[in-house]
C-alpha positions in Angstrom: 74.5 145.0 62.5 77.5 143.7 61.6 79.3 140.9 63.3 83.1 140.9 63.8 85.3 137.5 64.2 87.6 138.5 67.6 91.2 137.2 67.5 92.2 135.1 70.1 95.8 134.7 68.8 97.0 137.8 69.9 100.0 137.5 73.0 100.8 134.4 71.5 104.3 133.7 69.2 104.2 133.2 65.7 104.6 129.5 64.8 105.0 127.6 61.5 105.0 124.1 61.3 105.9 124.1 64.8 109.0 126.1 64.6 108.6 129.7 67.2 109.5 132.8 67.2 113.3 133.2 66.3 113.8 129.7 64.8 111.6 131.4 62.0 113.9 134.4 61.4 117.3 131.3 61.4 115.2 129.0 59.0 114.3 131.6 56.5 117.6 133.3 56.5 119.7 130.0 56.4 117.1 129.1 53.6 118.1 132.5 51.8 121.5 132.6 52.6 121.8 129.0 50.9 120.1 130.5 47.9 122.5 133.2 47.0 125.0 130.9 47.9 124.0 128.7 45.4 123.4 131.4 42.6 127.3 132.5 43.3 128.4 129.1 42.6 125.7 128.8 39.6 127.1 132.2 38.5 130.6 131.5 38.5 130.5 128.4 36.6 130.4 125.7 39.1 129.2 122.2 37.7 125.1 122.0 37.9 125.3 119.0 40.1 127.9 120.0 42.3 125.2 123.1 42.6 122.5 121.2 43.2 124.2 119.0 45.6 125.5 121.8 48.0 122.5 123.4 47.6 120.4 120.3 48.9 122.8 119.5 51.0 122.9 123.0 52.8 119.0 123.4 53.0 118.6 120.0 54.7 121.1 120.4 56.7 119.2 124.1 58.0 116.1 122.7 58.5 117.6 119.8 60.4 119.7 122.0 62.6 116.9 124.8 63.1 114.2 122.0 63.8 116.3 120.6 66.6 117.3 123.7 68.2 113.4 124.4 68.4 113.2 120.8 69.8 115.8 121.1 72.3 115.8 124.7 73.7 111.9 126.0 73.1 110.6 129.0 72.7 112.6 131.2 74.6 115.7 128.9 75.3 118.1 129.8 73.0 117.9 133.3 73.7 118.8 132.2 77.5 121.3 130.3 76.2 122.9 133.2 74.6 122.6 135.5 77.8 123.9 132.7 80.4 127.2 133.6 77.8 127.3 137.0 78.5 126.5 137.2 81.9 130.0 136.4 84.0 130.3 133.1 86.5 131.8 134.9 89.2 132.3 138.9 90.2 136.1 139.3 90.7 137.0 142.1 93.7 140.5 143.3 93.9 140.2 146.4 96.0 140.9 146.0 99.6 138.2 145.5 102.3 138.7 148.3 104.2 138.2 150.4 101.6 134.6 149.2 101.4 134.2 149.8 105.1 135.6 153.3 105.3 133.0 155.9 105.7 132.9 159.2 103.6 130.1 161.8 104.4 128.3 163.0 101.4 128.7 167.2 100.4 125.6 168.6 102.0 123.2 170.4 99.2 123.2 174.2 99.2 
């Protein structure tokens, strides 16, 4: 009979190197975006060094920036941050009370 190993990861986020879940998805595309950035610049005849140094500059400066979101809002933080943006502070009412007190019968079904 064979024996199976079970996987008790499952429910849980993906995390590497202790970054979770959408810090991943900002590290690897701030990593890639820096990459083609880079090429451009390599491309188009930009000096090596200045290359290399925007290059290592903009990476470390990624990784910094993603690490300390991941330190400072958690797993599910920034996402919370983004929705306490959308969501409005107060609900403006401009129609006159009344109106909300008068009573209008609904049509009766046929």
């Amino acid at each position: 009979m064979n024996s199976y190993n079970i996987n008790k990861g499952i429910g849980r986020t993906v995390e590497f190197r202790g970054l979770k879940a959408q810090y991943l998805f900002i590290f690897a595309g701030g990593l890639l975006g820096t990459l083609i950035f880079v090429m451009i610049l390599y491309m188009a005849g930009v000096s090596n060094y200045v290359c290399l140094f925007l290059g290592a500059g903009g990476a470390s400066l990624i990784v910094w920036q993603t690490f300390s979101l991941n330190k400072k809002y958690g797993e599910h933080g920034l996402m919370k941050v983004g929705a306490r943006k959308r969501h409005p502070r107060y609900i403006i009412c401009r129609k006159p009370v009344r109106r909300y007190l008068k009573f209008t019968p609904k049509p009766k079904a046929v």
